[in-house]
PyMOL Python script that loads the backbone (N, CA, C, O; Angstrom):
from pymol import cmd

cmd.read_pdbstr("""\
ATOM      1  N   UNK A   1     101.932 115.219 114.925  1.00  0.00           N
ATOM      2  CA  UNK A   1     102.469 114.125 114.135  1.00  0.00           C
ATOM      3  C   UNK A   1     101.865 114.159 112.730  1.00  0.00           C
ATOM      4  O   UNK A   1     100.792 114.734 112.545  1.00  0.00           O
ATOM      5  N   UNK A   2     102.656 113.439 111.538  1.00  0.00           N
ATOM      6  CA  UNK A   2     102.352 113.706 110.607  1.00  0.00           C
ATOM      7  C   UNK A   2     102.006 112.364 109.870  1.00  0.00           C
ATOM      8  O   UNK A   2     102.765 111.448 110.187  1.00  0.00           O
ATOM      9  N   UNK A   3     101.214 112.098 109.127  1.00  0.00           N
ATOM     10  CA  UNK A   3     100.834 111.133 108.632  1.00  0.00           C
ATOM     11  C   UNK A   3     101.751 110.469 107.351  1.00  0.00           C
ATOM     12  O   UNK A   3     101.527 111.069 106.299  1.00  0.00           O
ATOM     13  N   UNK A   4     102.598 109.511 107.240  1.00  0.00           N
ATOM     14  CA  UNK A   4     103.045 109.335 105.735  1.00  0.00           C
ATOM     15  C   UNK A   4     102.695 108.103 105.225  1.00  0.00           C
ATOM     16  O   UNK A   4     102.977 107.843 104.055  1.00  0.00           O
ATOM     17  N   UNK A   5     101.983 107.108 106.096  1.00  0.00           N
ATOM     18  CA  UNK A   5     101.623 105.695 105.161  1.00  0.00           C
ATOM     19  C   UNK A   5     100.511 105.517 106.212  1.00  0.00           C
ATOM     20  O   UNK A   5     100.503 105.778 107.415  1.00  0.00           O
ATOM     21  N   UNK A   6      99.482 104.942 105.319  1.00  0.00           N
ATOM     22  CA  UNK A   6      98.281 103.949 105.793  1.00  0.00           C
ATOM     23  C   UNK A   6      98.075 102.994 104.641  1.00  0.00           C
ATOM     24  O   UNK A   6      97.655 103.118 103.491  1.00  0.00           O
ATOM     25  N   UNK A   7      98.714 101.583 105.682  1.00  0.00           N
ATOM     26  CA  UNK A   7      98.149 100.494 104.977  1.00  0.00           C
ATOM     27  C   UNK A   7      97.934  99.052 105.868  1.00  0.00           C
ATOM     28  O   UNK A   7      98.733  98.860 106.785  1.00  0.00           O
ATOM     29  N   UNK A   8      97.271  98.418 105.712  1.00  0.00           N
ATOM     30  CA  UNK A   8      97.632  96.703 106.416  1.00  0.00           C
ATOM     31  C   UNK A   8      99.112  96.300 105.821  1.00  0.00           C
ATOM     32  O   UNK A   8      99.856  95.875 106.705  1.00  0.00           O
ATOM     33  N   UNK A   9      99.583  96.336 104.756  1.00  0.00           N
ATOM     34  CA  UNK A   9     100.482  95.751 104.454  1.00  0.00           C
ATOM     35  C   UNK A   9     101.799  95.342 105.937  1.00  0.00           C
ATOM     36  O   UNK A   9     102.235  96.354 106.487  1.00  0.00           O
ATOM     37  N   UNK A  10     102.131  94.502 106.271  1.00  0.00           N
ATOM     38  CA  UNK A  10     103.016  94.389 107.240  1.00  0.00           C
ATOM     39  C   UNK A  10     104.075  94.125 106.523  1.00  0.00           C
ATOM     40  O   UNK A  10     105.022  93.973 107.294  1.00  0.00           O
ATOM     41  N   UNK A  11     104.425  93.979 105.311  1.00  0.00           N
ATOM     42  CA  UNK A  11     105.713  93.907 105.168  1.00  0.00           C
ATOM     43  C   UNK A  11     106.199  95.587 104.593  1.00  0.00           C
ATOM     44  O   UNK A  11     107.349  95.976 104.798  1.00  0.00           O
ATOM     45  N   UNK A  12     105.488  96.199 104.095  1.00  0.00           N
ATOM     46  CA  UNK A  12     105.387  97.775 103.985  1.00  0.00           C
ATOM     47  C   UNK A  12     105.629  98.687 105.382  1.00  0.00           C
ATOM     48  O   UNK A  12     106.445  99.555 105.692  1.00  0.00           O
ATOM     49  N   UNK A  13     104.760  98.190 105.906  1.00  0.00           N
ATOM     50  CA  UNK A  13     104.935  98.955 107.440  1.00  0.00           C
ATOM     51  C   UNK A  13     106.241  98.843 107.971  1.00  0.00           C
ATOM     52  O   UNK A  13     106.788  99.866 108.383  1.00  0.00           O
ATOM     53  N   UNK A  14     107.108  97.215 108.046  1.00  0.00           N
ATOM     54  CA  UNK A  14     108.063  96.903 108.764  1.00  0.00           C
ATOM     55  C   UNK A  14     109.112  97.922 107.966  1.00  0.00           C
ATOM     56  O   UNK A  14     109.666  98.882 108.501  1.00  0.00           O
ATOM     57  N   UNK A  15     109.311  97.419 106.237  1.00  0.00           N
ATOM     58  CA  UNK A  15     109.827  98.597 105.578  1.00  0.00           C
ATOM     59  C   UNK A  15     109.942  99.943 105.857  1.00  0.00           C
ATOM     60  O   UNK A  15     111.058 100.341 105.524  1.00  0.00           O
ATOM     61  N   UNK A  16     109.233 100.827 106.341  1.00  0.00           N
ATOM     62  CA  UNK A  16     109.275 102.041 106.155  1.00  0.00           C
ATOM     63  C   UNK A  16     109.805 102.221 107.936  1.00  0.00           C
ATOM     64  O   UNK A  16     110.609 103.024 108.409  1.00  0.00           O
ATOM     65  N   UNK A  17     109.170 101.370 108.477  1.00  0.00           N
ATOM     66  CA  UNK A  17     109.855 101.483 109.790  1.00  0.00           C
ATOM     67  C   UNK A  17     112.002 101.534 109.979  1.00  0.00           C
ATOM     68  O   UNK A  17     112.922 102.166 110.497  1.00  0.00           O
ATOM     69  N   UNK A  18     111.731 100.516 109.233  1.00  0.00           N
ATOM     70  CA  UNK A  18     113.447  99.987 109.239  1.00  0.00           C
ATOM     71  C   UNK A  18     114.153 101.738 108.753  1.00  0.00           C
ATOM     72  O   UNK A  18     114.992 102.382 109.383  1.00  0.00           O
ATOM     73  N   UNK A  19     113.443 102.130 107.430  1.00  0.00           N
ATOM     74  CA  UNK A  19     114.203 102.622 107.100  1.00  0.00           C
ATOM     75  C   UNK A  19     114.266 104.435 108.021  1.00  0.00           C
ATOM     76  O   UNK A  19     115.193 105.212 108.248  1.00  0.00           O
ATOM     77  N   UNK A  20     112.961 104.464 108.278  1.00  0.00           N
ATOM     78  CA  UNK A  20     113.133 105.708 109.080  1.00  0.00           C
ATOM     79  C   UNK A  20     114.192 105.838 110.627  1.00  0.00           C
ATOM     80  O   UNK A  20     114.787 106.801 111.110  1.00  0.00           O
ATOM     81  N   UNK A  21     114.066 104.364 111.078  1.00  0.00           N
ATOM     82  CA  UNK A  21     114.933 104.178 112.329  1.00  0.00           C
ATOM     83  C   UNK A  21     116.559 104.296 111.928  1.00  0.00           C
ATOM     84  O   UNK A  21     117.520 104.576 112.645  1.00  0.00           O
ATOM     85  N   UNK A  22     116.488 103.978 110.531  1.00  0.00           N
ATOM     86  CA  UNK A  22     118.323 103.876 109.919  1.00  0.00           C
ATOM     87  C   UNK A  22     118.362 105.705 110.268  1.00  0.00           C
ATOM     88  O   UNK A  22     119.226 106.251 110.954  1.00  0.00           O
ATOM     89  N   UNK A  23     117.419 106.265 109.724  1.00  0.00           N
ATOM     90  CA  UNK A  23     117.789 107.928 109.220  1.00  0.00           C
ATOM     91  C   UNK A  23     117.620 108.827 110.295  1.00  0.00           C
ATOM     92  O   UNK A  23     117.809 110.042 110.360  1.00  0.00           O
ATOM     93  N   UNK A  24     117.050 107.630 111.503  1.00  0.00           N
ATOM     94  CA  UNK A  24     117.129 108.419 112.565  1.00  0.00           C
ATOM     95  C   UNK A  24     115.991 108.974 113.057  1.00  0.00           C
ATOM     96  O   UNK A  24     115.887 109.325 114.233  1.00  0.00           O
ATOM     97  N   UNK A  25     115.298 109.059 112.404  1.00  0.00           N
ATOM     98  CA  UNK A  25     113.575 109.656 112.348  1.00  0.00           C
ATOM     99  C   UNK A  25     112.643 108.905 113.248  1.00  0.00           C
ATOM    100  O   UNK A  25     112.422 107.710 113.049  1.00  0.00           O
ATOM    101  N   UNK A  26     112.020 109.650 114.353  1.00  0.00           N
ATOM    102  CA  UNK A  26     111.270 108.889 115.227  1.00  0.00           C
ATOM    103  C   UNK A  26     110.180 108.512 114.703  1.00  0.00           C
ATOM    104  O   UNK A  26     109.637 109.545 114.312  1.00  0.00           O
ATOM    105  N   UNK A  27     109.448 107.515 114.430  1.00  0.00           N
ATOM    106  CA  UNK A  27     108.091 107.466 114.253  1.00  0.00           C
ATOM    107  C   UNK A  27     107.371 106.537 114.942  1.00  0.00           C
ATOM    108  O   UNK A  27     108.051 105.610 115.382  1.00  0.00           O
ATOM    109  N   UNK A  28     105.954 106.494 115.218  1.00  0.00           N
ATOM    110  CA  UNK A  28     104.622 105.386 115.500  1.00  0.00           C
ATOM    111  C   UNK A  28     104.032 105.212 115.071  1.00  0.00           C
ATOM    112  O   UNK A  28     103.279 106.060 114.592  1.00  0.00           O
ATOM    113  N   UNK A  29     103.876 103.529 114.853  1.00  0.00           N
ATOM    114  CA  UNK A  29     102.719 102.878 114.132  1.00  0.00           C
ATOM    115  C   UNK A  29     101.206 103.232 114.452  1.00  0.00           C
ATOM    116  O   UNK A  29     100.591 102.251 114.871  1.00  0.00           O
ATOM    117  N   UNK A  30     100.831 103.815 114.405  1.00  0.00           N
ATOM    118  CA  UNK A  30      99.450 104.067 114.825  1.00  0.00           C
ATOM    119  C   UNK A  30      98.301 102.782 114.538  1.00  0.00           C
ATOM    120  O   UNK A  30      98.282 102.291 113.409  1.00  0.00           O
ATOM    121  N   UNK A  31      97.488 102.338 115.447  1.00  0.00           N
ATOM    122  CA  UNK A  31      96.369 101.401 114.913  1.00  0.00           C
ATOM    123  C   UNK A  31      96.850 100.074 114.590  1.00  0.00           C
ATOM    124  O   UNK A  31      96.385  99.306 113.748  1.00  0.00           O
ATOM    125  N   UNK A  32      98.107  99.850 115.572  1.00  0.00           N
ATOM    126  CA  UNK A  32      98.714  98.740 114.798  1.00  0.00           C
ATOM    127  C   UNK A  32      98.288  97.443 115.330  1.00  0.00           C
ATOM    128  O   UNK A  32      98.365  96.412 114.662  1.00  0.00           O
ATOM    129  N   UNK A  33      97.737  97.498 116.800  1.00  0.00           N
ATOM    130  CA  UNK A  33      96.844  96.401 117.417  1.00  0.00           C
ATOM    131  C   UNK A  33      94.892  96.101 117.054  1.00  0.00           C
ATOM    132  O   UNK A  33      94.297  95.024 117.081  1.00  0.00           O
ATOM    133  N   UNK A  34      94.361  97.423 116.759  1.00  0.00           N
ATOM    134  CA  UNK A  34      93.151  97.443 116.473  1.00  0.00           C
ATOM    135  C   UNK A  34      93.150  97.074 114.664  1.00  0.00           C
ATOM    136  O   UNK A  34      92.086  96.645 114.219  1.00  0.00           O
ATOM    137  N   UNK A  35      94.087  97.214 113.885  1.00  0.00           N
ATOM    138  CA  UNK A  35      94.290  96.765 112.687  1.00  0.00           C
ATOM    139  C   UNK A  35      94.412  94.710 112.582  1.00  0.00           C
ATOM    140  O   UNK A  35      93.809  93.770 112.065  1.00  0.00           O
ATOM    141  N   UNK A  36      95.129  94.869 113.109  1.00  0.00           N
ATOM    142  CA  UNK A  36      95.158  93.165 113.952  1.00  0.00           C
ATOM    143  C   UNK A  36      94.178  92.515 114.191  1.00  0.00           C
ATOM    144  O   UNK A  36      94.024  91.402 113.689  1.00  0.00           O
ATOM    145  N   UNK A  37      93.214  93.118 115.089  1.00  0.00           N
ATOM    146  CA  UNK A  37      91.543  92.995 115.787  1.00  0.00           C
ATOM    147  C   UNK A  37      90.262  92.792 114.370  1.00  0.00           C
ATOM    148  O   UNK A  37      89.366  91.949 114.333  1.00  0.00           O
ATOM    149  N   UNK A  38      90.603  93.963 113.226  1.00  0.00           N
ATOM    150  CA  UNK A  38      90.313  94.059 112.338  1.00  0.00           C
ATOM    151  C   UNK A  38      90.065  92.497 111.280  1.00  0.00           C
ATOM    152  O   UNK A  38      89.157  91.772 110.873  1.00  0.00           O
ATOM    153  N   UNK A  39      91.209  92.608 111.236  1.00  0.00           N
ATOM    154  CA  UNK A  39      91.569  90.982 110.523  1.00  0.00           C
ATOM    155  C   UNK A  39      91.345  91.380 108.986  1.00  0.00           C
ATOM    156  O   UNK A  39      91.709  92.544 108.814  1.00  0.00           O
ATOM    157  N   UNK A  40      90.954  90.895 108.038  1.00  0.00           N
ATOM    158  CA  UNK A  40      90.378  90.942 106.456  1.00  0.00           C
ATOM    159  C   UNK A  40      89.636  92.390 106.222  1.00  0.00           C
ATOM    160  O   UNK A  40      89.874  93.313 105.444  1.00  0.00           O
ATOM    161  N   UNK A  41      88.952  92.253 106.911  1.00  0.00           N
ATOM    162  CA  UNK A  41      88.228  93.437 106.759  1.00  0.00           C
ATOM    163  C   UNK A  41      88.578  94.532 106.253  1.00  0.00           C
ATOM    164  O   UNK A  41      87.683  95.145 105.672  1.00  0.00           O
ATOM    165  N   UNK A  42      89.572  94.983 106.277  1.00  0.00           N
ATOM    166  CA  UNK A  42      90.264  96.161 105.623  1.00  0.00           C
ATOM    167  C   UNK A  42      89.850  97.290 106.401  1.00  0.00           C
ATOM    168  O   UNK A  42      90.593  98.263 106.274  1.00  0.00           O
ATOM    169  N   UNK A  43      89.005  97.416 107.068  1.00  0.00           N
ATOM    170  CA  UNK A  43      88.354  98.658 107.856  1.00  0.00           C
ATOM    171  C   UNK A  43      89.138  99.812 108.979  1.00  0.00           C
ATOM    172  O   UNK A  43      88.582 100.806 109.445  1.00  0.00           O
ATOM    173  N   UNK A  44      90.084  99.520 109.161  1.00  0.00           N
ATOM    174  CA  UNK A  44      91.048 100.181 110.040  1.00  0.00           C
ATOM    175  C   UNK A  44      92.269  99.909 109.624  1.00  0.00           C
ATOM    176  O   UNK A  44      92.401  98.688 109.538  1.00  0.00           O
ATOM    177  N   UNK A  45      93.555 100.684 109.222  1.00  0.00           N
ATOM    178  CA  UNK A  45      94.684 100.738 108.368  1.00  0.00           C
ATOM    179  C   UNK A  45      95.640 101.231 109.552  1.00  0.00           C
ATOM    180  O   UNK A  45      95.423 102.245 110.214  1.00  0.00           O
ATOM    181  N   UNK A  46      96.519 100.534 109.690  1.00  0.00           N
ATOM    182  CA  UNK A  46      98.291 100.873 110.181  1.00  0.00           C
ATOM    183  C   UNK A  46      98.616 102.544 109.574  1.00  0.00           C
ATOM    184  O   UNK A  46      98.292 103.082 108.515  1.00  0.00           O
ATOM    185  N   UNK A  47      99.256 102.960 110.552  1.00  0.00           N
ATOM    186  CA  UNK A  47      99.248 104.808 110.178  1.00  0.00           C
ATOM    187  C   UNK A  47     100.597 104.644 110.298  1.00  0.00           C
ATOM    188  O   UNK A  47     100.885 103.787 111.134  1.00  0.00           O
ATOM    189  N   UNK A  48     101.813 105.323 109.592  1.00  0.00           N
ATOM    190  CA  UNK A  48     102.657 105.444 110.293  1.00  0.00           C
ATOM    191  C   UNK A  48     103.106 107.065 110.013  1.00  0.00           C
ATOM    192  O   UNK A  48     102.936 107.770 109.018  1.00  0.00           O
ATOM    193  N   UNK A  49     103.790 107.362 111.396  1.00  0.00           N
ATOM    194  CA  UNK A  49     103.860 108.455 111.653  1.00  0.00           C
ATOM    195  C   UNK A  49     104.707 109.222 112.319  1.00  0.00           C
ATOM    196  O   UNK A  49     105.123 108.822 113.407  1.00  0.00           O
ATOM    197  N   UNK A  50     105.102 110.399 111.827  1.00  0.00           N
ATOM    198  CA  UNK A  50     106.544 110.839 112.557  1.00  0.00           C
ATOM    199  C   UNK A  50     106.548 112.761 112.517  1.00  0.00           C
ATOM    200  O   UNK A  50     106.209 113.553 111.638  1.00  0.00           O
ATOM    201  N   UNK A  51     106.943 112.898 113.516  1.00  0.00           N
ATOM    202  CA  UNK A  51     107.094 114.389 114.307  1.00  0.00           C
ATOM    203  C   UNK A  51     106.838 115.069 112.955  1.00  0.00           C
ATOM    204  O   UNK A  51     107.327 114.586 111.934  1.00  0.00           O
ATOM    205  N   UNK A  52     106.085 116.176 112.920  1.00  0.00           N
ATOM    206  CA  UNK A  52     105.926 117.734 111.884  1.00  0.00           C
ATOM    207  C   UNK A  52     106.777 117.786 111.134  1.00  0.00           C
ATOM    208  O   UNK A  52     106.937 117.554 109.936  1.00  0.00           O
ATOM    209  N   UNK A  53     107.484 118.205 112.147  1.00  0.00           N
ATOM    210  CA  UNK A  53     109.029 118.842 111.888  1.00  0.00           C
ATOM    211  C   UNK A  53     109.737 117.931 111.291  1.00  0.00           C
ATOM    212  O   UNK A  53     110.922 118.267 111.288  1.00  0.00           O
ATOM    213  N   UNK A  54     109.532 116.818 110.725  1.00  0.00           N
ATOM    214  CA  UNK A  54     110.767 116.025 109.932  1.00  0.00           C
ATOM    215  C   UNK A  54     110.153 115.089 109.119  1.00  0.00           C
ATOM    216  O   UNK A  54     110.704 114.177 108.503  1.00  0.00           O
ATOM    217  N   UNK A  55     108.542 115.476 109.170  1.00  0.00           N
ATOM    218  CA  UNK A  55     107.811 115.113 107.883  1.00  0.00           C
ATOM    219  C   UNK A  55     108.506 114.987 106.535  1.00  0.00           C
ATOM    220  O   UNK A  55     108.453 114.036 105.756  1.00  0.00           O
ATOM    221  N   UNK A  56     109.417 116.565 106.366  1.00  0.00           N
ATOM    222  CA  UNK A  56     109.427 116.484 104.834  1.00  0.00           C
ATOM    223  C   UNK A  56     110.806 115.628 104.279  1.00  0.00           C
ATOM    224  O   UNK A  56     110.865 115.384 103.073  1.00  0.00           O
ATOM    225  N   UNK A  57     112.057 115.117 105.301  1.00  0.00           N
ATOM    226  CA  UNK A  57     112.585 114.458 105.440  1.00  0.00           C
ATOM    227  C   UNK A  57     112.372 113.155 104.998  1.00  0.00           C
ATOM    228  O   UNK A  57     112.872 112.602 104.018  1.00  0.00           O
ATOM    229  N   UNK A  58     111.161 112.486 106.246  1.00  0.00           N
ATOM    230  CA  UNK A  58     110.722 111.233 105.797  1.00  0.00           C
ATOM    231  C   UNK A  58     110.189 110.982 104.554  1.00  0.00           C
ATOM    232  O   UNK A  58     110.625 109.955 104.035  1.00  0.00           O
ATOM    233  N   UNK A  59     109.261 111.694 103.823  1.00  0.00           N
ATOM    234  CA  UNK A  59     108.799 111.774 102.564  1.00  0.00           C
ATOM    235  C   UNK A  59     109.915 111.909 101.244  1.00  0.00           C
ATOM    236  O   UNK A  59     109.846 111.531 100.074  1.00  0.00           O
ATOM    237  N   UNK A  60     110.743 112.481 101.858  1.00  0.00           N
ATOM    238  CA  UNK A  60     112.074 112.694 100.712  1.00  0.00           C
ATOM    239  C   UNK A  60     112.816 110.942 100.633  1.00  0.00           C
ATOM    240  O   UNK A  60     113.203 110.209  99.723  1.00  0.00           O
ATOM    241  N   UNK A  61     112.709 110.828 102.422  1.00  0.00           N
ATOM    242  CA  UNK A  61     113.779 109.510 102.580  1.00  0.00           C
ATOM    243  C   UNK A  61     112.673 108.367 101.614  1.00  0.00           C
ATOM    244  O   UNK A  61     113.095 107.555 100.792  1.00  0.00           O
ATOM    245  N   UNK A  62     111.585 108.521 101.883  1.00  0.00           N
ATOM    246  CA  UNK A  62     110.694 107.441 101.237  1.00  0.00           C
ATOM    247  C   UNK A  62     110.640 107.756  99.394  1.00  0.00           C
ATOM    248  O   UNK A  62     110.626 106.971  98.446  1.00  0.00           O
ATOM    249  N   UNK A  63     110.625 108.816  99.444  1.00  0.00           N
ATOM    250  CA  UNK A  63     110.581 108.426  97.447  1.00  0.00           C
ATOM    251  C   UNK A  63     111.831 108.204  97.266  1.00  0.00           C
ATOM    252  O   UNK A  63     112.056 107.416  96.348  1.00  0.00           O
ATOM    253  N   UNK A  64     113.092 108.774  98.025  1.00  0.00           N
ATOM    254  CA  UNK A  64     114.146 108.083  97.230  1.00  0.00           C
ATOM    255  C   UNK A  64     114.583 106.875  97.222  1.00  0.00           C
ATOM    256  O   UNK A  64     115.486 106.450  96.501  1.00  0.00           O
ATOM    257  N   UNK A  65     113.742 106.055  98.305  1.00  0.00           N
ATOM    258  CA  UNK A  65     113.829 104.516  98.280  1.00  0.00           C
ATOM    259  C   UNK A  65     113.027 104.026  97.636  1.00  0.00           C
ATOM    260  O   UNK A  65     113.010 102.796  97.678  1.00  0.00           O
ATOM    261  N   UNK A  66     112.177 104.601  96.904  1.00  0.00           N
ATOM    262  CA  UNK A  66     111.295 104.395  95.774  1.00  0.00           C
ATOM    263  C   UNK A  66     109.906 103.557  96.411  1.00  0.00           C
ATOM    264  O   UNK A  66     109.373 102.534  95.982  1.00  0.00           O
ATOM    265  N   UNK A  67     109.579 104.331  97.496  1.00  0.00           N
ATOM    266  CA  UNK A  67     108.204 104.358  97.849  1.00  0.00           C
ATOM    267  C   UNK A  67     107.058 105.106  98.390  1.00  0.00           C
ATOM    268  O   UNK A  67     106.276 104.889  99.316  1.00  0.00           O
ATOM    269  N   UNK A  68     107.210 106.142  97.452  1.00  0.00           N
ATOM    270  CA  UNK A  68     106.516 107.270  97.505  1.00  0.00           C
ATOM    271  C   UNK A  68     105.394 106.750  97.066  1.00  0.00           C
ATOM    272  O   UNK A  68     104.579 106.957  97.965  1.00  0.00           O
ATOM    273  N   UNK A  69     104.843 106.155  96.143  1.00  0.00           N
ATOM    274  CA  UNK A  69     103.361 106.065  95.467  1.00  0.00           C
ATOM    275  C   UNK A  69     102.826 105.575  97.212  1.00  0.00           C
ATOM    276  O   UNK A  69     101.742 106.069  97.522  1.00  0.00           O
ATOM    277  N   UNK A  70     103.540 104.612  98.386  1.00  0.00           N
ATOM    278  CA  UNK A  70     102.712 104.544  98.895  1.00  0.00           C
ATOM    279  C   UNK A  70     102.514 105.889 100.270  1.00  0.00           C
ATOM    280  O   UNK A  70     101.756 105.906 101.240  1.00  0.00           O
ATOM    281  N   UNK A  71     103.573 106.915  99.788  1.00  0.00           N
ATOM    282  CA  UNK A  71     102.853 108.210 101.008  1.00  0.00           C
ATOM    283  C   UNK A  71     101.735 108.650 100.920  1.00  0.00           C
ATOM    284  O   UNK A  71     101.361 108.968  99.791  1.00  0.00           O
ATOM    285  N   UNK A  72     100.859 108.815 101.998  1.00  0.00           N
ATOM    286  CA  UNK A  72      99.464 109.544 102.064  1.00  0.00           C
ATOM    287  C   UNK A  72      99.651 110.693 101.452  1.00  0.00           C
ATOM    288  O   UNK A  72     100.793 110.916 101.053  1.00  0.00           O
ATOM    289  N   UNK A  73      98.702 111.610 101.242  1.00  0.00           N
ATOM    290  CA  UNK A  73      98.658 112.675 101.018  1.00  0.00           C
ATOM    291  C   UNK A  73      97.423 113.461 101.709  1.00  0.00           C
ATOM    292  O   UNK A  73      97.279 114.669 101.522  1.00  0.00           O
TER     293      UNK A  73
END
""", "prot")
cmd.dss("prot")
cmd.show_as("cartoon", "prot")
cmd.util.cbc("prot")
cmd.orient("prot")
């Protein structure tokens, strides 16, 4: 699996979720209950994440919705 966002943001997360499920693209939230547990702290970040193989897809689908500044690298 490939990494393309880490953040708390939940309205970011839900975002990138919506839009990868439109394009078809499987992905998992990683850390999304121990991020929760976390609370303020900032110390553990929401991963989201989707198969190797269609990494470069999702990364394409995400800057052209104009949210690339937030893909990992």
């Amino acid at each position: 699996m490939a990494e393309l966002v880490r953040t708390n943001d939940l309205a970011l997360i839900s975002a990138v979720e919506g839009l990868l499920q439109e394009a078809g693209i499987p992905c998992h939230v990683a850390d999304r209950h121990a991020s929760i547990i976390d609370g303020s702290l900032n110390f553990l970040k929401m991963r989201v994440l989707v198969p190797d193989d269609r990494e470069a897809e999702a990364r394409e689908l995400l800057t052209e919705a104009e949210l690339g500044e937030w893909l990992w690298t």
